[in-house]
VMD Tcl script that draws the C-alpha trace (Angstrom):
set ca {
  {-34.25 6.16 -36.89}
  {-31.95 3.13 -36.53}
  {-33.04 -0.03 -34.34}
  {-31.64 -0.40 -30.82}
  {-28.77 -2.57 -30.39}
  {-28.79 -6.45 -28.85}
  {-25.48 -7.03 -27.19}
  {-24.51 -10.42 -25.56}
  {-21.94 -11.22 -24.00}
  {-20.37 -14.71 -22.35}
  {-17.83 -15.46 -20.58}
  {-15.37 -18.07 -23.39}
  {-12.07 -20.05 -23.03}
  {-8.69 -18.43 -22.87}
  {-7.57 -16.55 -25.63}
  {-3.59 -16.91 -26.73}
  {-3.56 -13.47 -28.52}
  {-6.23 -10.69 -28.39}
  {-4.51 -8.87 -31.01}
  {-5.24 -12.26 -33.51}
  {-8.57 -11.34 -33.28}
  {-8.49 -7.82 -34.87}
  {-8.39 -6.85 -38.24}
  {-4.45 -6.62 -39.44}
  {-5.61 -3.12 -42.10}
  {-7.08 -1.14 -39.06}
  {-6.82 -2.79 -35.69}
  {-8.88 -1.38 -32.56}
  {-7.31 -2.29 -29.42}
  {-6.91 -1.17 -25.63}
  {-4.06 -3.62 -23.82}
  {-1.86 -3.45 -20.98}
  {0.32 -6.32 -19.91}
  {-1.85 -8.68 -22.06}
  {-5.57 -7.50 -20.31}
  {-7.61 -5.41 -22.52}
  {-10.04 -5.28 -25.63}
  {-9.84 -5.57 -29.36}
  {-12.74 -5.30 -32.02}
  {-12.62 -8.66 -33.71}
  {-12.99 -8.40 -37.71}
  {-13.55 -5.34 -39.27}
  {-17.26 -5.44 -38.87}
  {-19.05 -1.54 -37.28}
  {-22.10 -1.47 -35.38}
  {-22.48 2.16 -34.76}
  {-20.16 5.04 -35.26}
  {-20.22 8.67 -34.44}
  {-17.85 11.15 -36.45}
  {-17.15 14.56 -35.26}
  {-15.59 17.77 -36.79}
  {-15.46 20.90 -35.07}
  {-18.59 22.87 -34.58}
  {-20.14 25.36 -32.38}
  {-20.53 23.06 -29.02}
  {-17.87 20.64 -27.63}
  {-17.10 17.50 -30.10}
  {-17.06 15.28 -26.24}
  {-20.20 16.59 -25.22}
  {-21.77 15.78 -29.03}
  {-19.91 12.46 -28.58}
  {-21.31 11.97 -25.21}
  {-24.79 12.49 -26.21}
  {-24.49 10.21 -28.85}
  {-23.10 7.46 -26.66}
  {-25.98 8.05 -23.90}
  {-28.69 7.73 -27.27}
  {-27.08 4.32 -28.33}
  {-27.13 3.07 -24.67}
  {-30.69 3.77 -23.78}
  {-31.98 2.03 -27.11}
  {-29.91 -0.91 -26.37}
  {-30.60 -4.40 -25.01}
  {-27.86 -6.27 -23.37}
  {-27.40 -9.10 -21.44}
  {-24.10 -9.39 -19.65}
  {-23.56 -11.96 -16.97}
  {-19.70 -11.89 -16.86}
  {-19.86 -7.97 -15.83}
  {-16.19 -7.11 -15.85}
  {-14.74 -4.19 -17.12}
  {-15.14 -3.85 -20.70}
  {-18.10 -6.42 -21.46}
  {-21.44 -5.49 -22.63}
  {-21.98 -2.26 -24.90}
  {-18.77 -0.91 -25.31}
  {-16.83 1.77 -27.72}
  {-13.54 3.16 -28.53}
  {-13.28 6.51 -28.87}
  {-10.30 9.29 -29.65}
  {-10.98 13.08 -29.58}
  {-8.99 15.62 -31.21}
  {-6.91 17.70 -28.89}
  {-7.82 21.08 -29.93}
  {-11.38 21.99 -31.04}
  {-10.16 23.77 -34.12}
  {-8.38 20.82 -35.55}
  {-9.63 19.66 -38.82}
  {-9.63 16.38 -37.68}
  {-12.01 14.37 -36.55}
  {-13.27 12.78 -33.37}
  {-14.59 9.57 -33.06}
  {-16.18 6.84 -31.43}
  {-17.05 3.33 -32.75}
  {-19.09 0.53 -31.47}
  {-17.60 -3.12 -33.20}
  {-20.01 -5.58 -33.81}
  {-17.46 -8.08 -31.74}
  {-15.44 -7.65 -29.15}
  {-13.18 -10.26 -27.13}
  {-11.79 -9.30 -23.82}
  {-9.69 -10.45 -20.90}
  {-9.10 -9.16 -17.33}
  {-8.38 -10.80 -13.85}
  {-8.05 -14.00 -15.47}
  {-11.56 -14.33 -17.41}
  {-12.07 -14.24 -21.10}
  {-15.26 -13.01 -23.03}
  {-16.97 -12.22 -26.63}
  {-19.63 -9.68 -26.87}
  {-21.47 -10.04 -29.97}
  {-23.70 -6.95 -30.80}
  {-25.94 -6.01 -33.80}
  {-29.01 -3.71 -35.02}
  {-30.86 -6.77 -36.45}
  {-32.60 -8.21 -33.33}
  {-30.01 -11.17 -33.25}
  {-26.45 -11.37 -31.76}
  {-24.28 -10.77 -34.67}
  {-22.74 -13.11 -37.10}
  {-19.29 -11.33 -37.45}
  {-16.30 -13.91 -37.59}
  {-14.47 -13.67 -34.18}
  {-11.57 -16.27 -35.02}
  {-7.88 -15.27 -34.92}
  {-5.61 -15.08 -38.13}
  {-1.99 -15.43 -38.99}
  {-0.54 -12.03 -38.57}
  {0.88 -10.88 -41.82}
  {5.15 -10.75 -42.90}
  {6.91 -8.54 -41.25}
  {7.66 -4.72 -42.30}
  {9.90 -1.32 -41.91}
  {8.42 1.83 -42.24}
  {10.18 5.31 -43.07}
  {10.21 8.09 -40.94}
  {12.06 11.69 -41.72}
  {11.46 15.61 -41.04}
  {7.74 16.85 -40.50}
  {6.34 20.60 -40.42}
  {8.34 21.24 -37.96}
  {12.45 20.71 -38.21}
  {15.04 20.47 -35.65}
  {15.97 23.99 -35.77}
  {12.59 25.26 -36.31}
  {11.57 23.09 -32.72}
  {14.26 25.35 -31.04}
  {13.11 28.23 -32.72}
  {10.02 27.81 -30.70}
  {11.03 27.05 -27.83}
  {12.62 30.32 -27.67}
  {9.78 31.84 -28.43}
  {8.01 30.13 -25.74}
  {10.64 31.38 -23.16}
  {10.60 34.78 -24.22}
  {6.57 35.22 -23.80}
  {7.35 33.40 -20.19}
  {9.90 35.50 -19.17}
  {7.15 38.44 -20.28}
  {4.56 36.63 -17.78}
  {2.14 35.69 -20.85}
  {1.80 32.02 -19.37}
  {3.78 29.93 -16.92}
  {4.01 26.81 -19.19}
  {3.61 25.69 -22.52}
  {4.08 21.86 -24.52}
  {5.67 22.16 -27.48}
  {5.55 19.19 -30.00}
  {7.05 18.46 -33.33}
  {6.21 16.14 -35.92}
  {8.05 13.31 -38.47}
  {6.10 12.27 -41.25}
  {6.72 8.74 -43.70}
  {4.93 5.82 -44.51}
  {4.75 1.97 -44.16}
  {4.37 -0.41 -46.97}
  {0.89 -1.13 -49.04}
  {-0.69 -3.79 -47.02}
  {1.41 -3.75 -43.83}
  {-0.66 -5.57 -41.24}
  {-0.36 -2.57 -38.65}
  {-1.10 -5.07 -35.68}
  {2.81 -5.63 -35.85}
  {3.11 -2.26 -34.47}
  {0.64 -2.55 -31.37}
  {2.20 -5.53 -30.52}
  {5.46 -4.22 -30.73}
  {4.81 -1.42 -28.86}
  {2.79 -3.27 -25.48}
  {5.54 -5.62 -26.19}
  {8.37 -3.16 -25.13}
  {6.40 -1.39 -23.17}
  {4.02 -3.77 -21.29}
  {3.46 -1.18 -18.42}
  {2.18 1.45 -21.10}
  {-1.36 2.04 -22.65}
  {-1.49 0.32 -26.08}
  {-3.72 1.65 -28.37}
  {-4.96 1.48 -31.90}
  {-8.64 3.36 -32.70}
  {-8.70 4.77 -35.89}
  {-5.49 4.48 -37.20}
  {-4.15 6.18 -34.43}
  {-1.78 3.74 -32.66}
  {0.50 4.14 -29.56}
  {1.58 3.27 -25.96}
  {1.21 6.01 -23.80}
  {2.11 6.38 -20.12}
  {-0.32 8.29 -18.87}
  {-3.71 7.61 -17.63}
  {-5.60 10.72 -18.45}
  {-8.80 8.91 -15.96}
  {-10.08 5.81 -15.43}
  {-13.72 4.88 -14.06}
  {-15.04 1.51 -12.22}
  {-18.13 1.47 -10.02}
  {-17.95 5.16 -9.16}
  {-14.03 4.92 -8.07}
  {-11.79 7.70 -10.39}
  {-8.48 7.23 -10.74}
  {-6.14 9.57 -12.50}
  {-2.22 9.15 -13.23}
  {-0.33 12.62 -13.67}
  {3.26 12.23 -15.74}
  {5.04 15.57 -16.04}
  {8.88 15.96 -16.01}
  {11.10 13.80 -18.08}
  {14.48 12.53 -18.56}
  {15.83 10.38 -20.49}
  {17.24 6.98 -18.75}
  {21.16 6.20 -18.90}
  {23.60 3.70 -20.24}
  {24.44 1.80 -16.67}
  {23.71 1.35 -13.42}
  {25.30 4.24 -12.07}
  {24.09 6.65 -14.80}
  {20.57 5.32 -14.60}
  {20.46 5.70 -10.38}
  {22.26 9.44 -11.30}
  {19.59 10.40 -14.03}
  {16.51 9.51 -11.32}
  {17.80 11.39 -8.14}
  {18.09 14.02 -10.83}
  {14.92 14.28 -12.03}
  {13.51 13.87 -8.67}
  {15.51 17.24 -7.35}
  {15.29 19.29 -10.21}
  {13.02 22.53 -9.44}
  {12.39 22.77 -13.08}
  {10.91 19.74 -13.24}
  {9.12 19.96 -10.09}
  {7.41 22.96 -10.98}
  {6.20 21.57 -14.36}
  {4.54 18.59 -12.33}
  {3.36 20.85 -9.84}
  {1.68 22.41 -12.76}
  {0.00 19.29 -13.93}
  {-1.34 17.96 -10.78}
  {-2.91 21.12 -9.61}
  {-4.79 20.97 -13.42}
  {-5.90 17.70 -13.00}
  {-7.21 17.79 -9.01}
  {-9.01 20.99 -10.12}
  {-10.74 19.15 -13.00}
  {-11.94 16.61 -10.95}
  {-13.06 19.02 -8.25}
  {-16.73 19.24 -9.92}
  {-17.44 15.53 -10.07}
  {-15.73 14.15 -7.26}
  {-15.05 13.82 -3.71}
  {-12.57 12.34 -0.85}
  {-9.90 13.75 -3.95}
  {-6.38 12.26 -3.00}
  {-3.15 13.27 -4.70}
  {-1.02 13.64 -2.02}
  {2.74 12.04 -1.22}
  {4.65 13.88 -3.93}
  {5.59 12.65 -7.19}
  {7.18 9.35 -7.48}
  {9.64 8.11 -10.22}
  {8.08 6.28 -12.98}
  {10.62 3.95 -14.31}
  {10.02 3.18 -18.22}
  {12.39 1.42 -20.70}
  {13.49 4.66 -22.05}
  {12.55 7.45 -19.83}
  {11.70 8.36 -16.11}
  {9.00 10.56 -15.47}
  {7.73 12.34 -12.46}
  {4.32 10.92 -11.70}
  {1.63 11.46 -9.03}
  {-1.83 9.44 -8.77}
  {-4.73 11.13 -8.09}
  {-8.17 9.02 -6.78}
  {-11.27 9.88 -5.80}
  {-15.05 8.87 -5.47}
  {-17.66 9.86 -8.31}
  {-19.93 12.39 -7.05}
  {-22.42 13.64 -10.00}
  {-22.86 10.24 -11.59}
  {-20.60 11.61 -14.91}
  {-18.90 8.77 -16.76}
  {-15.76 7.80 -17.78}
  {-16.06 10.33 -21.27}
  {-17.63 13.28 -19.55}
  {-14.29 13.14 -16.92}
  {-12.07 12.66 -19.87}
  {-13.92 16.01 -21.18}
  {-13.27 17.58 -18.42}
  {-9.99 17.48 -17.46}
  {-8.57 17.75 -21.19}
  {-6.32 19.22 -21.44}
  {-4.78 19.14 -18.85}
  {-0.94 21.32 -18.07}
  {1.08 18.11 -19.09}
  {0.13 18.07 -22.30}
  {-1.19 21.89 -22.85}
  {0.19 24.07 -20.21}
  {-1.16 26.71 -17.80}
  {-3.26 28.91 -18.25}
  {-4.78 26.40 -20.91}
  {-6.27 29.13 -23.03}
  {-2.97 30.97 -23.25}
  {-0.76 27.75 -23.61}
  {-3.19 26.42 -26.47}
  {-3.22 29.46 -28.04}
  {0.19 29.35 -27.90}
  {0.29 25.92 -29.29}
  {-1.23 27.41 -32.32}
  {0.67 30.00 -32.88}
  {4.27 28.19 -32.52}
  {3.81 24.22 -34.09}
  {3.43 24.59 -37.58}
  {0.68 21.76 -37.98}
  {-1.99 20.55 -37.21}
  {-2.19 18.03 -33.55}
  {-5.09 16.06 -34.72}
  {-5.63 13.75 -31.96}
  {-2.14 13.53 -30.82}
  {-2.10 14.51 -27.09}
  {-6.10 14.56 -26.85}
  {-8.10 11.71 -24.89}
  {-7.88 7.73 -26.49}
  {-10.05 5.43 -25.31}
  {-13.16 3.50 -24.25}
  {-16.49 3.56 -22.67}
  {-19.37 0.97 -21.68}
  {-23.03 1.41 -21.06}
  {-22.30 1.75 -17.46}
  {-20.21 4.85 -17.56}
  {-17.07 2.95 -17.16}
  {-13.89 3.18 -19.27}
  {-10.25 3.81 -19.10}
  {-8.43 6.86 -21.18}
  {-5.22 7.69 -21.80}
  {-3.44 10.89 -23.42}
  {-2.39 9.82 -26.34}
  {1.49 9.96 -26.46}
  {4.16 8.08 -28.09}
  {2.03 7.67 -31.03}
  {1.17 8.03 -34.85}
  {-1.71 8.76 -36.98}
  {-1.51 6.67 -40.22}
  {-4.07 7.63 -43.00}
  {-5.43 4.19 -43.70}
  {-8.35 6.03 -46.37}
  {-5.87 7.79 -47.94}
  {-3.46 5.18 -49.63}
  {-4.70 4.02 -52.95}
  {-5.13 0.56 -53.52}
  {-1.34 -0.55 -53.46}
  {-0.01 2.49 -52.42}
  {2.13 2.89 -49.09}
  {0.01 4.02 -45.96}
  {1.11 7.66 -44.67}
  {1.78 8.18 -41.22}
  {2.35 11.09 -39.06}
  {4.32 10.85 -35.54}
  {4.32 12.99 -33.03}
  {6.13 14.11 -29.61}
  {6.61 17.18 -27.17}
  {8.16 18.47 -24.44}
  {6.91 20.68 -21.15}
  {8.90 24.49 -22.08}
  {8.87 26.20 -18.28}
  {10.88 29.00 -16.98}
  {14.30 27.35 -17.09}
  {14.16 25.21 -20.15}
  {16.86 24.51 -22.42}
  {15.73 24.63 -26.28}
  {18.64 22.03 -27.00}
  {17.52 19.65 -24.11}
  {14.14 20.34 -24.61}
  {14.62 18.91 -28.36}
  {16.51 15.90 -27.03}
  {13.79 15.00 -24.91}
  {11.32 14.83 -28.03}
  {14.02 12.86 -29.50}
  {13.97 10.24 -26.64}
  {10.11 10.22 -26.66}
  {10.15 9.46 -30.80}
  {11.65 6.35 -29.56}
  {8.99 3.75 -29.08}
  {7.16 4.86 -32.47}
  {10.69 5.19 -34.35}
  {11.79 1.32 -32.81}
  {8.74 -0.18 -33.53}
  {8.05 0.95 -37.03}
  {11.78 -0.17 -37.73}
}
mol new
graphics top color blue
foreach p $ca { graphics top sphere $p radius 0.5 }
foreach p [lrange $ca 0 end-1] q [lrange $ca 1 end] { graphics top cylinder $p $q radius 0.2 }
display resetview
């Protein structure tokens, strides 16, 4: 049995660039607007790999977490969130996926929020650890390629016809359909480009990087601080336009369309009934609201409400994926059809990314706008594969064409930023 963890953490001067800190071949990072934590150096702690199995990969994750906690000894005077024991963590979206889930604990970690900057050192040796937690020159720049995946143009509309039909038939009242583009990026990219790229141009989104999975999503999927859950439901999309007139045109739009109504109505009944079970005083109401992003508005709604059972920010995460914006409703039906009509395999596109600390707080997102790139499986020299992903809500009403155009408008962060 392995020792118990010492973890330290203090309170340090400002840091110019958290992402300087992480390690250029495989980056883990959680930022918004700057705020946010990266795994300095390359160096592991603990980590916990999942594959699928007979119970829940979040509740085997979850148990793991609560074993590494309880044997740990930390000292954390600047108790903000994200100091102290912390990991990242992304789960697969569909229990059958032959990928895996995972959660890692970095021997360093520097952090910054409200202001304040920090370093927790942690290690299994009875001593803070040693790892190196200075910054370094982020490496030349680079293009990746990018082309068709499993699942083509035509085949996406295919599907989405498909999907219609068994709606029309009353099999299920929504489904998310996603394709996929496949390339690669050049041996020896430093993939921190990306992530910065990406919170760069989208600075009010999620940017993430755990395990070679790297994005910006919009959407909260739950976040937990001192017993306070908050919750951030996106669902109904269009794509912005060219000028003033077209942009103020494409919002009233969304906002009045019954299609798209419906699909968030969808989402935010999934999500309050999730949280039902661990929560009280729930709050979701006022309607959706127009979230404005560089390339899209969305329909969103935010949901809050006070812990009740004492779960923590992974068990909530559990609990409400997946919810209708991602899967659809009923969830069994829409995931089976998932299976049945994308011809591949999600992985942990669309499933819960991101982190939790000793106390039960953390802060996930679905992970959208986003691309798995198979760091172990490029030969020395070889270009790194990469697999991108991005769907589209198919309700009563769709239109297979627009419904394709909308995944093309979502491809857009990934597709910018890895040109």
């Amino acid at each position: 049995m392995s020792a118990g963890l010492v973890v330290e953490t203090r309170e340090i001067d400002p840091a110019a660039d958290l992402l300087a800190y992480a390690d250029p071949s495989d980056p883990r990072a959680w930022l918004r607007r700057g705020d946010g934590i990266v795994a300095a150096g390359s160096g592991i702690a603990r980590a916990v790999r999942v594959a699928a199995g007979d119970e829940p990969r979040a509740a085997r994750l979850s148990r793991a977490w609560d074993k590494i906690c309880a044997g740990a000894a930390i000292d954390d005077p600047v108790q903000q969130p994200g100091t102290g024991l912390v990991a990242f963590a992304t789960l697969v979206f569909d229990e059958t996926s032959a990928a895996e889930s995972v959660l890692v604990v970095p021997r360093t970690v520097i952090g910054r929020h409200g202001g304040r900057t920090w370093i927790t050192r942690i290690s299994d040796t009875g001593a803070p650890s040693a790892e190196a937690s200075s910054p370094t020159a982020f490496g030349p720049h680079w293009a990746g390629t990018l082309g068709p995946g499993a699942q083509t143009a035509p085949g996406y509309q295919s599907s989405v016809r498909a999907a219609l039909s068994a709606i029309a038939e009353g099999r299920y009242g929504k489904v998310v359909l996603a394709r996929d583009l496949v390339g690669t990026v050049p041996a020896g990219s430093d993939l921190r480009r990306l992530v910065r790229a990406l919170s760069t141009d989208y600075p009010d989104t999620w940017a993430f990087a755990v395990d070679g999975l790297i994005g910006a999503s919009p959407e909260t999927l739950v976040t937990v601080h001192d017993g306070v859950v908050t919750a951030r439901v996106l669902a109904g999309t269009t794509a912005r336009g060219a000028d003033a007139v077209t942009d103020a045109r494409a919002a009233a739009s969304l906002a009045d369309s019954p299609k798209d109504n419906d699909e968030h109505a969808f989402a935010v009944r999934s999500v309050v009934a999730s949280l039902a079970p661990h929560a009280t005083a729930l709050d979701a109401e006022g309607g959706p609201f127009i979230l404005e992003l560089p390339n899209l508005f969305h329909l969103a709604t935010d949901v809050r409400a006070e812990l009740s059972d004492g779960a923590s920010a992974l068990d909530l995460a559990a609990a409400l994926h997946p919810t209708a914006a991602v899967a659809g409703t009923p969830t069994d039906r829409a995931i089976a059809a998932i299976r049945d009509l994308e011809p591949f395999d999600r992985g942990r596109y669309a499933g819960p990314v991101g982190w939790i600390d000793a106390r039960g707080n953390g802060e996930w997102a679905i992970a959208l706008r986003c691309a798995q790139f198979d760091v172990a499986r490029a030969g020395s020299g070889s270009p790194i594969p990469l697999t991108a992903y991005a769907g589209a809500g198919i309700v009563a009403g769709s239109d297979p064409e627009a419904e394709l155009l909308e995944t093309r408008v979502k491809f857009r962060p990934i597709v910018d930023a890895l040109a």
